[in-house]
Biopython code that builds the backbone (N, CA, C, O; Angstrom):
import numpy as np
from Bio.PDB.StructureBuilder import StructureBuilder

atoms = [
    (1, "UNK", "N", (0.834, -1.168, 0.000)),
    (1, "UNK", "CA", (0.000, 0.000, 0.000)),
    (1, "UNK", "C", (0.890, 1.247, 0.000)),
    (1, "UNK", "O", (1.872, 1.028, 0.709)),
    (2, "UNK", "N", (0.899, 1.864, -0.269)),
    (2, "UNK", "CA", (1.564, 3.291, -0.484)),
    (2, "UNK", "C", (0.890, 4.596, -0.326)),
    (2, "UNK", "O", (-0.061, 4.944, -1.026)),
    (3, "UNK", "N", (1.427, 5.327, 0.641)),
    (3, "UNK", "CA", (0.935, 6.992, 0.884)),
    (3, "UNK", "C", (1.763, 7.958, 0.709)),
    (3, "UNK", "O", (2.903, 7.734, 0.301)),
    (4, "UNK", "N", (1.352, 9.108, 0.972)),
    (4, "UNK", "CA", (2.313, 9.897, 0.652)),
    (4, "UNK", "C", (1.982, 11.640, 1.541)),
    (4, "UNK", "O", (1.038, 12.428, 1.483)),
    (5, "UNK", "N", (2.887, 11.637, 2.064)),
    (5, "UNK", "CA", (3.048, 12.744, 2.884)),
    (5, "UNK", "C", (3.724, 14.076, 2.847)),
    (5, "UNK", "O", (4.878, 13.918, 3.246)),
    (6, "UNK", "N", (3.516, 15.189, 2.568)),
    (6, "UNK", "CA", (4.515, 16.663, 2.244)),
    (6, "UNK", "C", (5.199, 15.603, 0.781)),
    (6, "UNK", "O", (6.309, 15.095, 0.618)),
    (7, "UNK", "N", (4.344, 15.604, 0.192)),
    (7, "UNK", "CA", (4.936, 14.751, -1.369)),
    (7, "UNK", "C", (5.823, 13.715, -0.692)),
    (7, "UNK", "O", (6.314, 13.191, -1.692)),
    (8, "UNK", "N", (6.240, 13.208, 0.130)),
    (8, "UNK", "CA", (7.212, 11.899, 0.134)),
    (8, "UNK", "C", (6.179, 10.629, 0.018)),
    (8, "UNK", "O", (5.035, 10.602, 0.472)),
    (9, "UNK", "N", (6.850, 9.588, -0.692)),
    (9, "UNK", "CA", (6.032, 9.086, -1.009)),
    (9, "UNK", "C", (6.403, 7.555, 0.382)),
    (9, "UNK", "O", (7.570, 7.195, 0.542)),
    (10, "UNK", "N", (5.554, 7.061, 0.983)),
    (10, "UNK", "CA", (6.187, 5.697, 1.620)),
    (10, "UNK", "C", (5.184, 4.815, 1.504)),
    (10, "UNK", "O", (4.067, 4.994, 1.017)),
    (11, "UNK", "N", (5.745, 3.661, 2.074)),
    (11, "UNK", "CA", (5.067, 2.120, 1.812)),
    (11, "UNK", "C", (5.064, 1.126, 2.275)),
    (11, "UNK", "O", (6.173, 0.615, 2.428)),
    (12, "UNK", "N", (4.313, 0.644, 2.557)),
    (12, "UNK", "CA", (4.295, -0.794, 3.463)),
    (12, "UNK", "C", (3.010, -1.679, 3.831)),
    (12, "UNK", "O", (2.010, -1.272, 3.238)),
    (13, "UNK", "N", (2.807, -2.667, 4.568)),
    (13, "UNK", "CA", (1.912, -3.790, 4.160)),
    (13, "UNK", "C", (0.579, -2.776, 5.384)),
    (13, "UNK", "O", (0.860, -2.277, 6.474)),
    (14, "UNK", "N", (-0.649, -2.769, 4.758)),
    (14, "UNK", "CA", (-1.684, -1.953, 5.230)),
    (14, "UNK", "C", (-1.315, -0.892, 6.062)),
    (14, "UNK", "O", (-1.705, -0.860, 7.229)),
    (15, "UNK", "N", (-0.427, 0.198, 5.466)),
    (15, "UNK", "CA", (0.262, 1.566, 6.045)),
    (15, "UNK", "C", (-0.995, 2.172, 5.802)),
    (15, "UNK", "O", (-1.859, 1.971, 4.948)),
    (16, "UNK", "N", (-0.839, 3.406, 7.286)),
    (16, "UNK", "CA", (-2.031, 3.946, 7.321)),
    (16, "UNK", "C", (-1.333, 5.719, 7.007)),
    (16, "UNK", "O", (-0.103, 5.776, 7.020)),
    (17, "UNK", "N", (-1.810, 6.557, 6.843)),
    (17, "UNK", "CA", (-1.426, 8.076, 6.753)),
    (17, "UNK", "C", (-0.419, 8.389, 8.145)),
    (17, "UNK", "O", (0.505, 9.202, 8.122)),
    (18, "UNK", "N", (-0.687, 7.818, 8.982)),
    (18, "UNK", "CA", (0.380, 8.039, 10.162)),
    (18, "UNK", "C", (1.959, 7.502, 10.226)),
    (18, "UNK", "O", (2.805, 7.758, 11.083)),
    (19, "UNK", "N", (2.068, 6.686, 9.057)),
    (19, "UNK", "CA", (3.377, 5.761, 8.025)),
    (19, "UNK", "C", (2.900, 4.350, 9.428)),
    (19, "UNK", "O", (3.644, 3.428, 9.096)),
    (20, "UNK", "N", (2.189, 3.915, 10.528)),
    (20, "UNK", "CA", (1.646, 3.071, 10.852)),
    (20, "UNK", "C", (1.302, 1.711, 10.265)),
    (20, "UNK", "O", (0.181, 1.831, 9.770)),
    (21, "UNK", "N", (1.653, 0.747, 10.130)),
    (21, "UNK", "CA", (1.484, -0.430, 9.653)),
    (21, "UNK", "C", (0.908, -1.708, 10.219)),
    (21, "UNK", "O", (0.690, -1.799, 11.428)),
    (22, "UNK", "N", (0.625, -2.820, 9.279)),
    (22, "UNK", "CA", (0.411, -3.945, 10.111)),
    (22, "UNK", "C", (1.571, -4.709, 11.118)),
    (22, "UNK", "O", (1.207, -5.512, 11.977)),
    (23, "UNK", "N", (2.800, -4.410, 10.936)),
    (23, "UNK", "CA", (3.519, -4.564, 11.941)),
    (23, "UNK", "C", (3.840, -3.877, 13.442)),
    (23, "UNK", "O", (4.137, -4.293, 14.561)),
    (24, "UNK", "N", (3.627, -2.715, 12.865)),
    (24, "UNK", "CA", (3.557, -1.775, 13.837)),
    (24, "UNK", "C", (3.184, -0.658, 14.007)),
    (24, "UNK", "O", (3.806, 0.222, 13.412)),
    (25, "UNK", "N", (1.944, -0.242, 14.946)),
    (25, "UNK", "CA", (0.619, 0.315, 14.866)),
    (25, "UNK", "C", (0.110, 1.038, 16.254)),
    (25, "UNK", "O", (-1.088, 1.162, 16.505)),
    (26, "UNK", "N", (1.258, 1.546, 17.212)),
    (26, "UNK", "CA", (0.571, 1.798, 18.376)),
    (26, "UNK", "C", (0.829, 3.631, 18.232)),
    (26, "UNK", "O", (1.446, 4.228, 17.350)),
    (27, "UNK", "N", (0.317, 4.031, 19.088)),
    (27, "UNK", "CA", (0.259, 5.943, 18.916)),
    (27, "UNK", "C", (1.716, 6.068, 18.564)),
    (27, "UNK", "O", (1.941, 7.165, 18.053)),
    (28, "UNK", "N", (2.656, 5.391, 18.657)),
    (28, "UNK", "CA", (3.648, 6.066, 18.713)),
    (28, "UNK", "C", (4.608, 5.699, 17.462)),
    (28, "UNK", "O", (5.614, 6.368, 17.225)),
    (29, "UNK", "N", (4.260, 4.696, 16.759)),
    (29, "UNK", "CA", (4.917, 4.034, 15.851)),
    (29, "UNK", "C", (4.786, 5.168, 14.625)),
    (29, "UNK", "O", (4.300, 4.682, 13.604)),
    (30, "UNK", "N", (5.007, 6.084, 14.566)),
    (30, "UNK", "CA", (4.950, 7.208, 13.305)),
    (30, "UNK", "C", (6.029, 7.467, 12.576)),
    (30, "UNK", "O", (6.038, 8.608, 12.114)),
    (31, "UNK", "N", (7.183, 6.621, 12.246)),
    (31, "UNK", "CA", (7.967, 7.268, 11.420)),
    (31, "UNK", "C", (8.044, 6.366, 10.304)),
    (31, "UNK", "O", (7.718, 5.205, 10.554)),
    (32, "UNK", "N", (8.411, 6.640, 9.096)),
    (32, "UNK", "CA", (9.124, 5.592, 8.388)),
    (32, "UNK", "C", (10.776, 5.917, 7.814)),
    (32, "UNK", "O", (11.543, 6.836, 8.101)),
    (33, "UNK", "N", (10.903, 4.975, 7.074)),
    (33, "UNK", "CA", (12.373, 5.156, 6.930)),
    (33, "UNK", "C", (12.914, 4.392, 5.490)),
    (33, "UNK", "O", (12.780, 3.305, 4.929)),
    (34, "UNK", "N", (13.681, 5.820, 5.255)),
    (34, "UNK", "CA", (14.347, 5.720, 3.878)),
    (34, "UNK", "C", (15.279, 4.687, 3.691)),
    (34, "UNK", "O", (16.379, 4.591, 4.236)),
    (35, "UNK", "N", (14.554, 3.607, 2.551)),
    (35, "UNK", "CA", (16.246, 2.544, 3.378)),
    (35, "UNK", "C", (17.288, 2.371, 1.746)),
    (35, "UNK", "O", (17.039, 2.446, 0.542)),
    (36, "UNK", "N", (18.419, 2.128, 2.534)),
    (36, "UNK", "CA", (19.539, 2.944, 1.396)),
    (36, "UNK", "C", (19.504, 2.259, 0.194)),
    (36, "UNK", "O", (19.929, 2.782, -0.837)),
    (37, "UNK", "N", (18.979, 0.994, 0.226)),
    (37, "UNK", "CA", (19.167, 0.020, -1.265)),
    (37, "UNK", "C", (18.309, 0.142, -1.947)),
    (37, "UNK", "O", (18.393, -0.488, -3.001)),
    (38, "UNK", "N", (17.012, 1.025, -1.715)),
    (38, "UNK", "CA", (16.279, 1.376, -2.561)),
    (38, "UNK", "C", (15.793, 2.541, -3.048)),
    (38, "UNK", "O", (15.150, 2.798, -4.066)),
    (39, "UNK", "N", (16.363, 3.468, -1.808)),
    (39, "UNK", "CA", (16.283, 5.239, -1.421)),
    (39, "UNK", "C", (14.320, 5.212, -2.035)),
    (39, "UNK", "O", (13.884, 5.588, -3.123)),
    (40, "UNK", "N", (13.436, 4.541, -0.676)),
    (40, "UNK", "CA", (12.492, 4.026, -0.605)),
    (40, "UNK", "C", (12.241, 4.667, 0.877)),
    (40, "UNK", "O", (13.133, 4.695, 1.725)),
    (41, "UNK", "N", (10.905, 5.185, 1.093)),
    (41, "UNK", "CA", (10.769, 5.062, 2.497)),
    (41, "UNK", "C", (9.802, 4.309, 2.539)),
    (41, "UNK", "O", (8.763, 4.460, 1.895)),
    (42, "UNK", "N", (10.112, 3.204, 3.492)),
    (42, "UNK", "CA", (9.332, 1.667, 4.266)),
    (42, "UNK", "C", (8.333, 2.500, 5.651)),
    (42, "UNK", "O", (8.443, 3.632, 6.123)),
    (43, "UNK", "N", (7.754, 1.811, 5.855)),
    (43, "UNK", "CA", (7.146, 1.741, 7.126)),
    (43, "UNK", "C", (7.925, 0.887, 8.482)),
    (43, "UNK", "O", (8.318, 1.328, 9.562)),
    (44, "UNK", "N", (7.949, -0.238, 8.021)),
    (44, "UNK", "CA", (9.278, -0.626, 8.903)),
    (44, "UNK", "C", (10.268, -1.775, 8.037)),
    (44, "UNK", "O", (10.276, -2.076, 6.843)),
    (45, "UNK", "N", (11.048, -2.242, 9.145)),
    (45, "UNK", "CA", (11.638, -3.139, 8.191)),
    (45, "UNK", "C", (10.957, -4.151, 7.105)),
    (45, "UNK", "O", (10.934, -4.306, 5.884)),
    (46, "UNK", "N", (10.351, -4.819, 8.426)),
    (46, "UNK", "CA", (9.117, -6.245, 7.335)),
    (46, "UNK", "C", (8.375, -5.458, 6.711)),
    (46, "UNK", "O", (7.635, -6.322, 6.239)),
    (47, "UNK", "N", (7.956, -4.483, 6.310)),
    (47, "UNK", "CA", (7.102, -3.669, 5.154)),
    (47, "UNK", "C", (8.158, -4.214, 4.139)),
    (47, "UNK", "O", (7.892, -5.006, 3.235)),
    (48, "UNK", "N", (9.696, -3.559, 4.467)),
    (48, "UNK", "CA", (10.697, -3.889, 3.403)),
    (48, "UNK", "C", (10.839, -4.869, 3.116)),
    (48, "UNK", "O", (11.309, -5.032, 1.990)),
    (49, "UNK", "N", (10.595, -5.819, 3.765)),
    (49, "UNK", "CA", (11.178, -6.906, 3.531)),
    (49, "UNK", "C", (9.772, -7.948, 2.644)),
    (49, "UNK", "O", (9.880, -9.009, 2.030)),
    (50, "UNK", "N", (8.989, -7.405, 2.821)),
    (50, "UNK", "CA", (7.798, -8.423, 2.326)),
    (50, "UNK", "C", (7.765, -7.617, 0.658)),
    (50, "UNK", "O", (7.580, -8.163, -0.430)),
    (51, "UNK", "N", (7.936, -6.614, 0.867)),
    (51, "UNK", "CA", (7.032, -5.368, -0.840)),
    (51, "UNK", "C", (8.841, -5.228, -1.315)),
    (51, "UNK", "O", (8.921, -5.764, -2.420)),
    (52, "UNK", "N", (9.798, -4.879, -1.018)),
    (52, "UNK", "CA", (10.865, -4.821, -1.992)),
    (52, "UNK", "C", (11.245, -5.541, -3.063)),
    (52, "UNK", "O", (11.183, -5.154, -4.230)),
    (53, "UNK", "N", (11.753, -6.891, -2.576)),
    (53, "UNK", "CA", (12.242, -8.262, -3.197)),
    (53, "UNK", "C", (13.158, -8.046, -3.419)),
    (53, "UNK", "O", (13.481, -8.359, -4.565)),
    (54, "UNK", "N", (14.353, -7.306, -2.453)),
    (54, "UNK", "CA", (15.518, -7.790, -2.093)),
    (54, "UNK", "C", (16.016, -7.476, -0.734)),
    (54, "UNK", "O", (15.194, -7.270, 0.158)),
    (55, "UNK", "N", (17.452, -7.412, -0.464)),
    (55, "UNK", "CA", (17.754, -7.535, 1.136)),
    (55, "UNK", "C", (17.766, -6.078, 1.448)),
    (55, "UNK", "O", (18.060, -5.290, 0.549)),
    (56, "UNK", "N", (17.483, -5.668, 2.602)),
    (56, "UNK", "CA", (17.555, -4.310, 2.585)),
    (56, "UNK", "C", (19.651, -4.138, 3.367)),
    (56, "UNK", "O", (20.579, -4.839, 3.769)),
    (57, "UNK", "N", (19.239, -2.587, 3.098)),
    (57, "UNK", "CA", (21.091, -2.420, 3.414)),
    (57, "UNK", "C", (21.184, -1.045, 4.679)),
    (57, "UNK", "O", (20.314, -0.336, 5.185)),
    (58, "UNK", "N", (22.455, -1.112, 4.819)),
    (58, "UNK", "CA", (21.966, -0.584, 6.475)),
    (58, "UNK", "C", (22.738, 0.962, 6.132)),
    (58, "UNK", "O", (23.658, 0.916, 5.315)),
    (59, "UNK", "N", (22.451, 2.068, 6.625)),
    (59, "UNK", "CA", (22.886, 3.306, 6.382)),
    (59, "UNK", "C", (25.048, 3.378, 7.196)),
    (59, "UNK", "O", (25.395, 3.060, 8.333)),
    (60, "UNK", "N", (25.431, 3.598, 6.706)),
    (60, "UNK", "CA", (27.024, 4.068, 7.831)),
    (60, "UNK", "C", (26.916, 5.058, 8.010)),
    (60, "UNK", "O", (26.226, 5.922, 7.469)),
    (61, "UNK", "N", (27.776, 5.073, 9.021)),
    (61, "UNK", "CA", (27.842, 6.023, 10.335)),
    (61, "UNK", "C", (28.353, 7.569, 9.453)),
    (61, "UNK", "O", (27.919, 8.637, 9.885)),
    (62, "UNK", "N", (29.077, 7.557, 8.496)),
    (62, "UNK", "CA", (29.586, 8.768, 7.554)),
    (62, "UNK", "C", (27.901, 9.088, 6.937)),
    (62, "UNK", "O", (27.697, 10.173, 6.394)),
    (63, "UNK", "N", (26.840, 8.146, 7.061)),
    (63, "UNK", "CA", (25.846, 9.107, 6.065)),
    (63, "UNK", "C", (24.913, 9.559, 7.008)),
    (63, "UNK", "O", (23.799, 9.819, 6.554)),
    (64, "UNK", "N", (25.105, 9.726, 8.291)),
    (64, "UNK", "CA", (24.209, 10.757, 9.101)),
    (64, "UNK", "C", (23.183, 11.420, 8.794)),
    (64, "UNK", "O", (22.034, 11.236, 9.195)),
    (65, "UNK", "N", (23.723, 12.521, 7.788)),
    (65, "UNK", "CA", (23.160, 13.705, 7.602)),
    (65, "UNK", "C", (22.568, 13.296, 6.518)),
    (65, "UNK", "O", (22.424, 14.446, 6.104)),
    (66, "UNK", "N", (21.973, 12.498, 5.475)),
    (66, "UNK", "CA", (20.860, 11.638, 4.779)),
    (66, "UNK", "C", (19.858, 11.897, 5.369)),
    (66, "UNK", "O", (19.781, 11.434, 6.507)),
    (67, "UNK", "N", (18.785, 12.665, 4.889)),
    (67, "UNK", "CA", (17.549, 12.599, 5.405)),
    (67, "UNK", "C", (16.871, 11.555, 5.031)),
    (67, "UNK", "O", (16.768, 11.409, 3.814)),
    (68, "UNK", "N", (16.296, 10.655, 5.817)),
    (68, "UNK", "CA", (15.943, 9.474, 5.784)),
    (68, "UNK", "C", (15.149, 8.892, 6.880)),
    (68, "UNK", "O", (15.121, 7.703, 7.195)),
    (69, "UNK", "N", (14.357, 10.092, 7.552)),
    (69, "UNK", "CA", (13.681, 9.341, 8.729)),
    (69, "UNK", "C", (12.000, 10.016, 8.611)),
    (69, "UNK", "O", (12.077, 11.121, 9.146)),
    (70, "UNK", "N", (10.812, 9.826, 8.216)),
    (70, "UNK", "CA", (9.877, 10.993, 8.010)),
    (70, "UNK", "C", (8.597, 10.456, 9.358)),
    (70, "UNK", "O", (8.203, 9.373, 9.791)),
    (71, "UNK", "N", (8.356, 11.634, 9.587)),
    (71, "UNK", "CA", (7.667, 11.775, 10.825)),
    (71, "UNK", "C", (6.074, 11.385, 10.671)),
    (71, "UNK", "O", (5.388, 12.383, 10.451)),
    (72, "UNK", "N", (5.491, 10.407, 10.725)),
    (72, "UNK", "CA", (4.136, 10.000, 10.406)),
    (72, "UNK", "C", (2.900, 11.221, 10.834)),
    (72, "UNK", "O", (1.909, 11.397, 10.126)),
    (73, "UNK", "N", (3.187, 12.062, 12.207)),
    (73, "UNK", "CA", (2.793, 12.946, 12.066)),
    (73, "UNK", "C", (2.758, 14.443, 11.390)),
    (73, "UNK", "O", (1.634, 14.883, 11.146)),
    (74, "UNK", "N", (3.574, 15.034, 11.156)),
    (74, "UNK", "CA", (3.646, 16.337, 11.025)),
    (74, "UNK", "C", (4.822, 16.138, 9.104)),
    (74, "UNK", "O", (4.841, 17.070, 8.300)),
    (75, "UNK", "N", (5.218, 15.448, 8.971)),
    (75, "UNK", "CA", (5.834, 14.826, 7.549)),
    (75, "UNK", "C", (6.812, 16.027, 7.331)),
    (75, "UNK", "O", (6.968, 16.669, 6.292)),
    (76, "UNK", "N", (7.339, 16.166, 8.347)),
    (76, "UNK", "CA", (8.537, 16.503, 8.318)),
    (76, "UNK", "C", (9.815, 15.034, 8.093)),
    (76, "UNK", "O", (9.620, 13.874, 8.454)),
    (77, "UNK", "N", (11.145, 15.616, 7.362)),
    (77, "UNK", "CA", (11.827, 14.680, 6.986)),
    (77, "UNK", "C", (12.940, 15.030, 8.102)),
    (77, "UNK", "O", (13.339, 16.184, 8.263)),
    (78, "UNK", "N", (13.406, 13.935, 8.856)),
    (78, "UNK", "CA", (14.857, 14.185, 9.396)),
    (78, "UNK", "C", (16.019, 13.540, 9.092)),
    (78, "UNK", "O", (16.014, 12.343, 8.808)),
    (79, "UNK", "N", (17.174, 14.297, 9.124)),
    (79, "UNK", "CA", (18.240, 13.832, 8.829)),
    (79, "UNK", "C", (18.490, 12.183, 10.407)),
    (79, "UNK", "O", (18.024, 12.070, 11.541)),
    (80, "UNK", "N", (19.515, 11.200, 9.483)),
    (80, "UNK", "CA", (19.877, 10.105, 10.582)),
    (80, "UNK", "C", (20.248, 10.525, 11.654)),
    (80, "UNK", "O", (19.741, 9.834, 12.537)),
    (81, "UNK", "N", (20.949, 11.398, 12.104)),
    (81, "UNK", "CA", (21.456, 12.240, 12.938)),
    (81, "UNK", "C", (20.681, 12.686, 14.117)),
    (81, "UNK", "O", (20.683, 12.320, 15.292)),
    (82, "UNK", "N", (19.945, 13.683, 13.390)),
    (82, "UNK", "CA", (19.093, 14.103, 13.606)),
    (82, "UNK", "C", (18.001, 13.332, 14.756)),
    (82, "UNK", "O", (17.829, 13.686, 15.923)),
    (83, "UNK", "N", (17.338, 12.181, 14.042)),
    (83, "UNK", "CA", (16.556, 11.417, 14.418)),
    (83, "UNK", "C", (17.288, 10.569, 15.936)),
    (83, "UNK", "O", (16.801, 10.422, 17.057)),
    (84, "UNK", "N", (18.392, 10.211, 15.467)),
    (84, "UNK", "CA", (18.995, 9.424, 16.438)),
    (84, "UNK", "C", (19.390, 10.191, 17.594)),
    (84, "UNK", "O", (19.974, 9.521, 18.446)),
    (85, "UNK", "N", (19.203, 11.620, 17.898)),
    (85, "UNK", "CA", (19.286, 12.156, 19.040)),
    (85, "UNK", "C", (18.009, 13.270, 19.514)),
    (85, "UNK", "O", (18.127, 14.173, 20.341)),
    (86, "UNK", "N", (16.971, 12.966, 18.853)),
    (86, "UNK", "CA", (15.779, 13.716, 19.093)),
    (86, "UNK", "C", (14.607, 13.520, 20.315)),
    (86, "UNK", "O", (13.540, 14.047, 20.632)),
    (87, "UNK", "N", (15.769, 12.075, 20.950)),
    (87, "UNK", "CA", (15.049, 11.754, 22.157)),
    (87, "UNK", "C", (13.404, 11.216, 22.214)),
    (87, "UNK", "O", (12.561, 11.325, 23.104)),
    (88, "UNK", "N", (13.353, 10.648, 20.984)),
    (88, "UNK", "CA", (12.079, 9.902, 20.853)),
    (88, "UNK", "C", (10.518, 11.065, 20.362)),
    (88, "UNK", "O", (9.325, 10.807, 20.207)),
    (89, "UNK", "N", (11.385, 12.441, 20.247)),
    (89, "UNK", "CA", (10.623, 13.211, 19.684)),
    (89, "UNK", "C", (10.719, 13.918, 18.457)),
    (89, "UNK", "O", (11.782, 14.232, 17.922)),
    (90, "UNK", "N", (9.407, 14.196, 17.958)),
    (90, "UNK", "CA", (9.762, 15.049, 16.613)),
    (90, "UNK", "C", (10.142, 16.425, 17.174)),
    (90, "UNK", "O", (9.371, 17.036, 17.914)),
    (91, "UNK", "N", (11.619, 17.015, 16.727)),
    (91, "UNK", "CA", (11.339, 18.312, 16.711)),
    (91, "UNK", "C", (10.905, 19.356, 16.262)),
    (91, "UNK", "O", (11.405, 20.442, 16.555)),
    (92, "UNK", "N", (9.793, 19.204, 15.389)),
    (92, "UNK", "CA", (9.102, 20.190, 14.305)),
    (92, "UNK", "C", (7.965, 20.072, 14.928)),
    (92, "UNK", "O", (7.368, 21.113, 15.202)),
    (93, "UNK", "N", (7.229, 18.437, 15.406)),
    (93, "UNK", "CA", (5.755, 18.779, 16.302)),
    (93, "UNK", "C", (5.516, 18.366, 17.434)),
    (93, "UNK", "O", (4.362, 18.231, 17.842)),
    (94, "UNK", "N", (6.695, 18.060, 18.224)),
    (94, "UNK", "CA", (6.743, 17.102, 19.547)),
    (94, "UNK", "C", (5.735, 15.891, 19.403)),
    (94, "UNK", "O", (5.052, 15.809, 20.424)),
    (95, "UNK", "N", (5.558, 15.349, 18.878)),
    (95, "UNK", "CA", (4.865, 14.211, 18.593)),
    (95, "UNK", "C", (5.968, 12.732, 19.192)),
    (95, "UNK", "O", (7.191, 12.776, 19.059)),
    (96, "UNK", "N", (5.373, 11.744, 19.712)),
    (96, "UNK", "CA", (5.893, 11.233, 20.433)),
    (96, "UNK", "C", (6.677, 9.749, 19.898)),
    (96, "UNK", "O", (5.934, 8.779, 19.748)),
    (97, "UNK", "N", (7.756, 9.623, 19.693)),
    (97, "UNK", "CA", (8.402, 8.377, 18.467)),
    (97, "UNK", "C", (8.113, 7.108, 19.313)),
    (97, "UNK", "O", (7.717, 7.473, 20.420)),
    (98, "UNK", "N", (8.145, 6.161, 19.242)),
    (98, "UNK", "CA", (8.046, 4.859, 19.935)),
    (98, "UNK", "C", (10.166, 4.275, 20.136)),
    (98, "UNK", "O", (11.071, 3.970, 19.359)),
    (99, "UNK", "N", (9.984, 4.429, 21.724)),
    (99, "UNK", "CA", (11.443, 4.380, 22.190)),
    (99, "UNK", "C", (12.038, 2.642, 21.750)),
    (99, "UNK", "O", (13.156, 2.215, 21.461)),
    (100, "UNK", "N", (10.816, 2.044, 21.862)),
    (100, "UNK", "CA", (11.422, 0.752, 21.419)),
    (100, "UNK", "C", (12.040, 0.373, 20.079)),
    (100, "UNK", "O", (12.601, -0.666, 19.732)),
    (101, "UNK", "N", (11.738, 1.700, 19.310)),
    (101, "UNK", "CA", (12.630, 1.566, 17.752)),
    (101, "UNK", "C", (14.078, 1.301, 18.051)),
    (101, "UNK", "O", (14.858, 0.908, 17.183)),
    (102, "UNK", "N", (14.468, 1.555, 19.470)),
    (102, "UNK", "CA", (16.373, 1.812, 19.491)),
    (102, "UNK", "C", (16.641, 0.527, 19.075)),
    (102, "UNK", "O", (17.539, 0.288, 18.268)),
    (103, "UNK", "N", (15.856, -0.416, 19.615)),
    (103, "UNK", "CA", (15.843, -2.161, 19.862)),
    (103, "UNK", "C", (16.305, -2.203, 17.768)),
    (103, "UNK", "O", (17.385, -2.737, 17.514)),
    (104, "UNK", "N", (15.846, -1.902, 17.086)),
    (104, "UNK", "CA", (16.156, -2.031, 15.548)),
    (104, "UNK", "C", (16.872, -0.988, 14.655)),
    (104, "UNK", "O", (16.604, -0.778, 13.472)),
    (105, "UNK", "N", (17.968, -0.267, 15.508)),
    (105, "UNK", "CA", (18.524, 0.605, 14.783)),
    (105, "UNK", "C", (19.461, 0.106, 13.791)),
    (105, "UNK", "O", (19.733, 0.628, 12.710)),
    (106, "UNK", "N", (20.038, -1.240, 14.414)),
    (106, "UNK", "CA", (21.313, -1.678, 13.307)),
    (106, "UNK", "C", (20.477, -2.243, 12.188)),
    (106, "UNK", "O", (21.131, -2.632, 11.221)),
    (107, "UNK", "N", (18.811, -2.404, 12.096)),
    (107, "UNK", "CA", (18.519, -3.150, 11.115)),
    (107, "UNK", "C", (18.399, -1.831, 10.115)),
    (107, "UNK", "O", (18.053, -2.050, 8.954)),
    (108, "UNK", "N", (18.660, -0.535, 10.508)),
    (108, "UNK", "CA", (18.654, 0.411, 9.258)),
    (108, "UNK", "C", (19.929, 1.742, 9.271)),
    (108, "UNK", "O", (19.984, 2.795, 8.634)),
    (109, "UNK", "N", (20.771, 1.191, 10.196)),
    (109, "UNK", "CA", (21.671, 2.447, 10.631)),
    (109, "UNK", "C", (22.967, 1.805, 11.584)),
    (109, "UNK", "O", (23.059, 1.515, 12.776)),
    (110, "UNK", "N", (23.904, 1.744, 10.428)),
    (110, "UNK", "CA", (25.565, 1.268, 11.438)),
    (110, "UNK", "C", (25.848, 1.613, 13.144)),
    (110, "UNK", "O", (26.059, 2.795, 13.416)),
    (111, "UNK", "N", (25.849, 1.292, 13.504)),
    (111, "UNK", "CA", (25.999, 1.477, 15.241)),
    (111, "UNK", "C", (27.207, 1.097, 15.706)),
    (111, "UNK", "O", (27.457, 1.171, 16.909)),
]
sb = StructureBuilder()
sb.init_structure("model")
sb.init_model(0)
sb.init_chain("A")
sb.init_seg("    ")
for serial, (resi, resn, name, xyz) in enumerate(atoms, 1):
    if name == "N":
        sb.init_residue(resn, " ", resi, " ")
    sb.init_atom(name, np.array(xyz, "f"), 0.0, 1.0, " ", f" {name:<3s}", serial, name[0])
structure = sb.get_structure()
């Protein structure tokens, strides 16, 4: 399924306007993420991994500043950087990120 937010376009298996999916769907699950082997923004990984049809690839630590993280609420785009020290918040609408994403950072970002 595919939506699209401040024109970015993202995707994943029954994604809702909040970038929210059938994997993961609670108030807080709002971001998706640009992933580098397809310069695609997913909903989460298994979005990627079911709708791509290939392996996904993980961002390095030199591409930080890649905007590649978009905010399900307010569709603002953040840089990796960015995202990874925003303390689980958007800083454009304080909207609230789901902290348990840290648990899957190496599946989209060198650590």
């Amino acid at each position: 399924m595919k939506h699209s937010k401040n024109n970015i376009l993202y995707l994943g298996v029954g994604v809702n306007e909040r970038t929210q999916c059938a994997h993961y769907h609670s108030e807080r699950d709002i971001i998706a993420i640009k992933h580098k082997c397809c310069d695609t923004f997913y909903a989460c990984i298994s979005c990627h991994n079911e709708l791509a049809g290939h392996a996904p690839a993980v961002w390095g630590k030199d591409e930080r500043q890649t905007p590649a993280v978009l905010c399900g609420n307010c569709g603002i785009t953040l840089s990796i950087a960015d995202y990874l020290a925003c303390n689980n918040t958007c800083p454009a609408c304080q909207a609230a990120f789901n902290p348990g994403c840290a648990n899957h950072y190496p599946l989209y970002f060198e650590v």
